[in-house]
Phi, psi and omega in degrees: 000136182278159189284016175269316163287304175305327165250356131318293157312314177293335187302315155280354173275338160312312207254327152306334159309330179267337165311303190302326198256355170325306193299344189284304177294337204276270167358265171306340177299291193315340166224027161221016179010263161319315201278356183318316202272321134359257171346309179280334175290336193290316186304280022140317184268307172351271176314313187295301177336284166335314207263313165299320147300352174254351156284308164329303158275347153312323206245350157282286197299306182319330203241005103339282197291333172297327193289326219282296222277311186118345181289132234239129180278133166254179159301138157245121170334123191310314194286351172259316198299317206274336177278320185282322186289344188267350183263321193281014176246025176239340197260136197293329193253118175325320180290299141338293180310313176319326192272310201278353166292287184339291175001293218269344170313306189312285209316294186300306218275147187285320171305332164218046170278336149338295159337314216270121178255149166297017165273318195329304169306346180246348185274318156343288187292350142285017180248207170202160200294325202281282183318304169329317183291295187305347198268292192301330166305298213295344178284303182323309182297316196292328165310301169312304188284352174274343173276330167249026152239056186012082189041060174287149170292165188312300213284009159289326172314096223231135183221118179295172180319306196309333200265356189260337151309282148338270191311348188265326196296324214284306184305007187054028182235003159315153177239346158271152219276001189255343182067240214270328155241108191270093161322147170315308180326293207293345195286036171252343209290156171296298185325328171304302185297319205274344158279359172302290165343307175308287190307325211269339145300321193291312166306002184242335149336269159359286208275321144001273160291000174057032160304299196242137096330159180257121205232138183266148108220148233245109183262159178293146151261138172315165186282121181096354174302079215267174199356069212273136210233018204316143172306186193185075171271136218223109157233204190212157187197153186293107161319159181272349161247356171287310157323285175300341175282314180289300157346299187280343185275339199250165190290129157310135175305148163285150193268299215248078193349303183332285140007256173324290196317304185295358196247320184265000000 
């Protein structure tokens, strides 16, 4: 490309840039009057700050999680390594961050970086922390249960409304105070709707993204049955990328017994 063509480019993308950020300045001009330009450099250092400090510990905690497994960091694909470092040096809550640290672990180890797909950074970055959790209780349970049905997969595991109640309550994020037991009386209550509410975005999220899907089943009709109507009962279960996702979100195992001994 000629440096002609080069300074072009820049030229416009400044000035989209500068387009984008008119409300902002309109803005600080309007309640900083003099001191705006001030203001702005500060608005400005703010952010570079923020985002280098929340990088640091992104990369602090990873590196953590190697010392803990004993596992040797590879390169990561440009097109995976740059969506975690750039969403997780923006994101505010230390807990939040840990997953996309796990992430950026899976990613770096060579045994499982197989798992981790370049969807992973976006489905991540749509989640909000509340969610993160109940989607790991609904894993945990799948887990459990697939461990006393003598290893059914995960993504067999089906969980009706009643049981995605239960598991939001289990997760500590009901907002009525009895949790697990909801009266006939109490389900009109706001706080009922509003964690009904809650499941029920989160579960449209999910499913978006194809984390969980949605399963009919249908009973057969008998024989003699005449304006036979069938129930149509609905659960929901974890995709093999829904599965491989929560999996790649959680801190990698130790590698090494020593190790492991020496970490507890």
């Amino acid at each position: 490309m000629a440096a002609d063509d080069l300074e072009l480019m820049k030229t416009g993308i400044e000035a989209v840039a500068s387009s984008a950020l008119k409300p902002v300045t309109d803005l600080i001009s309007s309640i900083f009057g003099p001191a705006a330009e001030e203001a702005g450099l500060m608005l400005k250092d703010h952010v570079r700050v923020f985002r280098a400090m929340r990088q640091l510990r992104l990369y602090q905690r990873t590196a953590e999680i190697f010392a803990k497994t004993g596992a040797k960091p590879q390169q990561v694909p440009l097109k995976l390594l740059f969506p975690i470092i750039e969403n997780a040096s923006v994101e505010e809550t230390d807990e939040l961050q840990d997953r996309w640290a796990n992430l950026l672990a899976h990613a770096a180890d060579p045994d499982e970086s197989s798992i981790v797909s370049i969807s992973f950074p976006t489905i991540l970055r749509e989640l909000s922390a509340r969610q993160v959790k109940f989607l790991d209780t609904l894993y945990d349970e799948a887990i459990e249960h697939s461990q006393r049905t003598k290893n059914m997969r995960i993504e067999y595991v089906s969980f009706d409304y009643t049981d995605l109640s239960l598991k939001f309550s289990d997760a500590s994020l009901a907002r009525h105070p009895s949790g697990r037991h909801v009266t006939m009386a109490e389900s009109q209550r706001d706080d009922v709707e509003a964690d009904r509410q809650e499941i029920g975005v989160a579960l449209d999220i999910f499913m978006r993204h194809r984390i969980m899907e949605e399963v009919y089943d249908i009973p057969e009709r008998r024989s003699g049955q005449v304006n036979w109507e069938p129930e149509i009962d609905s659960s929901f279960q974890f995709t093999l990328l829904g599965a491989r996702f929560v999996a790649a979100c959680r801190e990698p195992k130790s590698k090494s017994p020593n190790i492991s001994k020496a970490s507890k």
